[in-house]
VEXLUMVO-95159 format. One record per residue (C-alpha): z, x, y; residue in three letters. Coordinates in pm, 1 decimal, padded with zeros to 6 digits. Layout:
REM VEXLUMVO-95159
[r [Z X Y] ALA]
...
This chain:
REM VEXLUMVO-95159
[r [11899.8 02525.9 13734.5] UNK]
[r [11558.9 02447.8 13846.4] UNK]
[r [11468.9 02792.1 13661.9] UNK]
[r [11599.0 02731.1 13411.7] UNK]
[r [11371.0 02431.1 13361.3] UNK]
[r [11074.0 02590.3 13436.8] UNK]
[r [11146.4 02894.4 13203.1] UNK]
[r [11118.8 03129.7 13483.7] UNK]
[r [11347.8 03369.8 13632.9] UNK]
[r [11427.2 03371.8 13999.8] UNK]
[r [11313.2 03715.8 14053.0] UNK]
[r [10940.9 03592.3 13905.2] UNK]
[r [10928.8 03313.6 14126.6] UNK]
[r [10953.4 03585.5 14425.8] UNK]
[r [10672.3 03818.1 14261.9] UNK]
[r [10431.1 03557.5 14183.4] UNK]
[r [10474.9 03408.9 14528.5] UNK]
[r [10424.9 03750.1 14681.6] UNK]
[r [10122.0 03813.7 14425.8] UNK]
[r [09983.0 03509.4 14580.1] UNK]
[r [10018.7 03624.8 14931.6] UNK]
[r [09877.4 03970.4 14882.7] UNK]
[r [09541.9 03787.6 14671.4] UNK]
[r [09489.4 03559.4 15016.6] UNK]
[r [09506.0 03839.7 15217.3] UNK]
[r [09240.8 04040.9 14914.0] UNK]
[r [09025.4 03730.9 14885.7] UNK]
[r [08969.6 03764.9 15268.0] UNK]
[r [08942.7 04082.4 15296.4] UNK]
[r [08710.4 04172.9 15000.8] UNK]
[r [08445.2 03977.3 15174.6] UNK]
[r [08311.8 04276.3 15442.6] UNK]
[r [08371.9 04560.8 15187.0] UNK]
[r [08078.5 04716.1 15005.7] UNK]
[r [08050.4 04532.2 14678.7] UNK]
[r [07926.7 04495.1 14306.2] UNK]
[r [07835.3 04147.9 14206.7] UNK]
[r [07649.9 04026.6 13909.5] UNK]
[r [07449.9 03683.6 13906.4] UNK]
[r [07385.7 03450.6 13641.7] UNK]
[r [07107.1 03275.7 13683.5] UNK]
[r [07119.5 02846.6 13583.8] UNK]
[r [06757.7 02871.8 13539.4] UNK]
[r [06672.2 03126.3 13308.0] UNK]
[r [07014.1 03202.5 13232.1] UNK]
[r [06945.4 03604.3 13269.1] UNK]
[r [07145.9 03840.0 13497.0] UNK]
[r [07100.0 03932.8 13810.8] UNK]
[r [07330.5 04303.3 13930.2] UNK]
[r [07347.9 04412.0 14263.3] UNK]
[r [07542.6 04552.8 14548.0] UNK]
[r [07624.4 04432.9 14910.5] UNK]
[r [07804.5 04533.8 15243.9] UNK]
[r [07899.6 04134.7 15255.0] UNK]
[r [07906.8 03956.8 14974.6] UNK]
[r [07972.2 03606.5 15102.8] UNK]
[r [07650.7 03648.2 15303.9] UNK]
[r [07446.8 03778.2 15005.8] UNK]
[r [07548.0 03506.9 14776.1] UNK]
[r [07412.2 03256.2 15057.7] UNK]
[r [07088.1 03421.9 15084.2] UNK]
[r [06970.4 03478.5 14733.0] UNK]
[r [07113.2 03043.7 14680.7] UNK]
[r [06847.8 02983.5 14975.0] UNK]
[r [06568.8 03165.4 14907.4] UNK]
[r [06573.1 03442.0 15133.8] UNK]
[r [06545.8 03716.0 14905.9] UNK]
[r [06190.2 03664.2 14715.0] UNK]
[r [06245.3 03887.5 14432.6] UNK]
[r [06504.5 03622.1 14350.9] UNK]
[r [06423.1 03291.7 14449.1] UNK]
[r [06230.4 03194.1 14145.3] UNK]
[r [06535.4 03169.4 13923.6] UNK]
[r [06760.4 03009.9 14128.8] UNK]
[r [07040.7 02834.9 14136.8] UNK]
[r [07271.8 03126.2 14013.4] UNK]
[r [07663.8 03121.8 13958.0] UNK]
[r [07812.6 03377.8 14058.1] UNK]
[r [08023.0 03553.2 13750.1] UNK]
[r [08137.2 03897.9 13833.4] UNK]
[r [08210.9 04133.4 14155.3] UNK]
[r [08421.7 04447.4 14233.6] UNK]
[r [08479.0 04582.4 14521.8] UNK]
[r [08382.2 04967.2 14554.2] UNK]
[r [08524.6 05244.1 14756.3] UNK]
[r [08205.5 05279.5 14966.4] UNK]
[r [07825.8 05225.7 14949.0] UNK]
[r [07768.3 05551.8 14703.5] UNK]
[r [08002.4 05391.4 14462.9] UNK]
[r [07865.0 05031.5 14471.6] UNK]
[r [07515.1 05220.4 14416.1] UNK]
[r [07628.5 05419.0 14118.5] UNK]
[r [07803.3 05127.8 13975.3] UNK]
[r [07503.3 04925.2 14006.6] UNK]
[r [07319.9 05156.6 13846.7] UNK]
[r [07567.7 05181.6 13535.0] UNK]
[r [07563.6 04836.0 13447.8] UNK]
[r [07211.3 04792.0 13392.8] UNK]
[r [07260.1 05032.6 13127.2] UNK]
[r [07287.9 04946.8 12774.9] UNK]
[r [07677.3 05066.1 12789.2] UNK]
[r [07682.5 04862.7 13127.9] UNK]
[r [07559.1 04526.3 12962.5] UNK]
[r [07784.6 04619.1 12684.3] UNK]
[r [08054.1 04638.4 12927.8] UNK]
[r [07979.9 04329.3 13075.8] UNK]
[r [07923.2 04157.6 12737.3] UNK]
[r [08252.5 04234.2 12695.6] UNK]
[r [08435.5 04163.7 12990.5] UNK]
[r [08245.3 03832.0 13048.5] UNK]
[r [08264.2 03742.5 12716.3] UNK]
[r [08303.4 03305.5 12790.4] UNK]
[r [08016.5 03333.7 13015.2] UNK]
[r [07763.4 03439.4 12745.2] UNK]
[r [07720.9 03170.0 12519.0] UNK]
[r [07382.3 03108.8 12468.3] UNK]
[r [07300.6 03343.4 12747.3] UNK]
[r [07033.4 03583.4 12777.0] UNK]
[r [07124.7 03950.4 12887.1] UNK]
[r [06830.7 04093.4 13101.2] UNK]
């Protein structure tokens, strides 16, 4: 009955719960794995694409001025990330989405992030 009430099924109730266990155990995981991650920056609200080995770390170190190609146009939210098969991949994915069909891509994908956004 209690299904019934919340208009599921009971074998949805097992596959979300089970979808929710396997994006704990991704969410942790994705951290150490060689990355794609795109920035948006609160300042001059232009992107910011990269890769990373760690992305957790990364994040912390372009927020705190580590990285001085960066740390004029901080803060910055981070919008976008994928995790790539290796470093070659991150690299080549990188690379892609500072193209014009990248940005188009991203445009796209991101689409509620863009309002009166700059694309750099």
């Amino acid at each position: 009955m209690l299904f019934a009430v919340a208009g599921l099924r009971p074998q949805n109730i097992l596959l979300v719960f089970l979808a929710s266990l396997e994006n704990l155990k991704f969410r942790y995981e994705i951290v150490l794995q060689p990355s794609l991650y795109v920035l948006l920056s609160e300042k001059d609200k232009k992107l910011y694409v990269g890769y990373t080995e760690n992305l957790k770390l990364r994040f912390e170190a372009r927020q705190k001025e580590r990285i001085t190609s960066t740390k004029d146009r901080r803060p910055f939210q981070l919008i976008y990330s994928e995790v790539c098969l290796d470093r070659k991949d991150a690299m080549h994915r990188e690379k892609y989405l500072k193209t014009s069909y990248g940005k188009a891509f991203l445009r796209s994908r991101l689409k509620s992030y863009f309002t009166g956004c700059k694309n750099s």
